[in-house]
C-alpha positions in Angstrom: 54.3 -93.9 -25.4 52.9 -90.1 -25.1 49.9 -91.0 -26.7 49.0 -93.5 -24.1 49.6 -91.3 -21.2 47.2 -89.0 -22.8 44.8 -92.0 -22.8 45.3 -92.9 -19.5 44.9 -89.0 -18.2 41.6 -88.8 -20.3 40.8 -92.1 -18.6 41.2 -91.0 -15.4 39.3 -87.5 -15.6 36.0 -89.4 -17.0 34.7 -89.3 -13.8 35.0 -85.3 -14.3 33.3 -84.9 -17.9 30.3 -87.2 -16.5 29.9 -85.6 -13.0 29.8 -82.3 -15.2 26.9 -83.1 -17.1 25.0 -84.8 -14.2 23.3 -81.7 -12.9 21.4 -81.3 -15.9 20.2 -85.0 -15.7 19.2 -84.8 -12.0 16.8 -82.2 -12.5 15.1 -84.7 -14.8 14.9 -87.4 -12.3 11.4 -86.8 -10.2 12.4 -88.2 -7.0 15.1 -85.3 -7.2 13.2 -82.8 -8.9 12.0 -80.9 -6.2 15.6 -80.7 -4.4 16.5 -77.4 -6.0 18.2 -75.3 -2.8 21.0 -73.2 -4.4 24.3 -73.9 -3.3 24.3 -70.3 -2.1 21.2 -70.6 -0.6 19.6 -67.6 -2.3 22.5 -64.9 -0.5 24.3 -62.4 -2.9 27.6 -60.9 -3.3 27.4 -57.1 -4.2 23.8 -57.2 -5.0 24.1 -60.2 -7.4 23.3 -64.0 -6.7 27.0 -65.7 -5.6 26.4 -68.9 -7.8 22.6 -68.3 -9.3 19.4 -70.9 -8.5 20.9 -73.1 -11.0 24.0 -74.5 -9.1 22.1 -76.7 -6.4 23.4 -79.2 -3.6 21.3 -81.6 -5.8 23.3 -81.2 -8.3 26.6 -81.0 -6.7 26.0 -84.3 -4.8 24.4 -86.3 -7.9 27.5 -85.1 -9.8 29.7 -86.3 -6.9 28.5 -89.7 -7.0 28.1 -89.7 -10.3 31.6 -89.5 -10.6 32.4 -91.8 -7.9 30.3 -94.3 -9.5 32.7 -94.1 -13.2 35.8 -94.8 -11.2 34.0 -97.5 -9.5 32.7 -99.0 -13.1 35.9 -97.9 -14.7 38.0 -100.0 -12.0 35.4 -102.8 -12.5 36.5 -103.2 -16.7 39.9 -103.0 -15.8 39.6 -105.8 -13.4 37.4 -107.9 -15.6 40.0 -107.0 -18.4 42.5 -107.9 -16.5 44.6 -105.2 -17.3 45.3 -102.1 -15.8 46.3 -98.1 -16.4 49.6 -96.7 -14.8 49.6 -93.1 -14.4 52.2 -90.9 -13.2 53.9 -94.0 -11.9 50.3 -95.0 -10.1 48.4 -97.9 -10.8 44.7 -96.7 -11.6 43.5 -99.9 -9.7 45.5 -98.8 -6.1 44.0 -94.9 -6.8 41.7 -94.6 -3.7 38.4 -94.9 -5.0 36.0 -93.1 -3.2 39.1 -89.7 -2.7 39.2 -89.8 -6.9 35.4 -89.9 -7.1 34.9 -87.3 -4.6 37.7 -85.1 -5.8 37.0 -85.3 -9.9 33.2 -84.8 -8.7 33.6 -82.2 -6.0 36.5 -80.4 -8.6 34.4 -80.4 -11.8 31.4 -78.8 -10.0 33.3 -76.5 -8.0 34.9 -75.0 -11.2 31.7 -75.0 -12.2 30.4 -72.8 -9.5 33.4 -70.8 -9.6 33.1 -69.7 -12.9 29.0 -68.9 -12.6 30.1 -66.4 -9.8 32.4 -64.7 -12.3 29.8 -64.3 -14.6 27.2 -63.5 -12.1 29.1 -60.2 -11.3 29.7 -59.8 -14.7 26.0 -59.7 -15.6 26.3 -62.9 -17.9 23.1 -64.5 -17.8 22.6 -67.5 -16.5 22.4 -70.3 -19.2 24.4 -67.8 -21.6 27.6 -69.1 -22.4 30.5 -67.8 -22.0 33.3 -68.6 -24.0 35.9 -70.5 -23.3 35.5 -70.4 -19.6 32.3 -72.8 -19.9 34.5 -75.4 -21.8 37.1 -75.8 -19.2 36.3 -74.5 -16.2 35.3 -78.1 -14.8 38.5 -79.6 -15.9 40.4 -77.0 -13.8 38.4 -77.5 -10.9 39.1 -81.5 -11.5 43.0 -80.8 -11.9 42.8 -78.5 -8.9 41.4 -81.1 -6.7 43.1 -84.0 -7.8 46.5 -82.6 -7.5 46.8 -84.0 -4.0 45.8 -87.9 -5.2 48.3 -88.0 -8.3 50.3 -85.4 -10.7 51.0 -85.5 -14.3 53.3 -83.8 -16.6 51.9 -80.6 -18.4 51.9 -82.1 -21.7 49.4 -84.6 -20.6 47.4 -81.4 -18.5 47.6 -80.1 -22.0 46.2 -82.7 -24.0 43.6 -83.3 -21.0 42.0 -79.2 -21.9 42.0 -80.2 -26.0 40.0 -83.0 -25.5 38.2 -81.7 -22.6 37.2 -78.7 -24.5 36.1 -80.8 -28.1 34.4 -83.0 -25.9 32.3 -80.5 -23.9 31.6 -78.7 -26.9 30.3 -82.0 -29.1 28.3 -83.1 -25.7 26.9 -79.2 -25.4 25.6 -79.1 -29.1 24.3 -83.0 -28.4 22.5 -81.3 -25.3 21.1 -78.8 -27.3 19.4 -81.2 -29.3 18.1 -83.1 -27.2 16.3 -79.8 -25.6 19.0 -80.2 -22.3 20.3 -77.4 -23.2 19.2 -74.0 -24.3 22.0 -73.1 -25.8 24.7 -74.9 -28.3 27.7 -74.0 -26.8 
């Protein structure tokens, strides 16, 4: 039974891992290309950017809908599966759609941009990695903003950071070859 509540949490925080990587995707698309305005619109904190040029409201909004979109396609198999997940004692079908998407998309990006402030005023260049604080901040952010739509227990928060963190190290190194990425990690 464990195991499949681990499923089901890694189910649910999809929408998290994709609207994490989306940045990097919309920067590739040309009707978005140009839409580069920093989130902190260019201001500093202490004589150093607050999130850096590469955290952009393009990005945070593609990576919003981005997510909203997997809960929608992920509610979509589950319907045309018939089936359906139960998490924390919550049906994933009766999850408010567009509050999830918004929240795993909002919360992975936000982690995001917290984290690239910390290494802004810690002179970590931008695009350096900077270990393990690249690998999870996202799902924090996720957890952190989800936390008002559903709870789980911490074993299943646990298991959610493992395969968070394998995951975002496979898809970094995948990135990285692919030229997406300058660096592996």
């Amino acid at each position: 039974m464990i195991i499949m509540d681990i499923l089901a949490v890694i189910w649910l925080f999809l929408g998290a891992g994709f609207a994490n990587a989306a940045p990097v995707f919309a920067k590739k698309i040309p009707i978005f290309k140009d839409w580069k305005t920093p989130l902190d619109f260019g201001k500093t904190f202490q004589g150093k950017p607050i999130f850096g040029k590469n955290k952009t409201w393009r990005g945070l909004i593609f990576g919003i809908v981005v997510a909203t979109v997997t809960i929608i396609l992920q509610k979509l198999i589950l319907k045309i599966l018939n089936t359906d997940i139960v998490l924390a004692g919550q049906s994933f079908l009766a999850l408010p759609t567009l509050i999830l998407g918004f929240a795993l998309g909002f919360g992975a990006l936000a982690g995001d941009a917290i984290e690239s402030f910390f290494k802004r005023q810690f002179d970590i260049a931008p695009g350096r990695s900077w270990f393990p604080f690249d690998q999870i901040d996202y799902i924090i952010g996720a957890i952190l903003c989800t936390l008002p739509v559903i709870r789980f227990e911490w074993i299943q928060y646990l298991s959610l950071f493992a395969v968070g963190f394998a995951v975002h190290l496979i898809a970094s190194y995948i990135g990285f070859l692919l030229k997406l990425k300058d660096s592996p990690i």
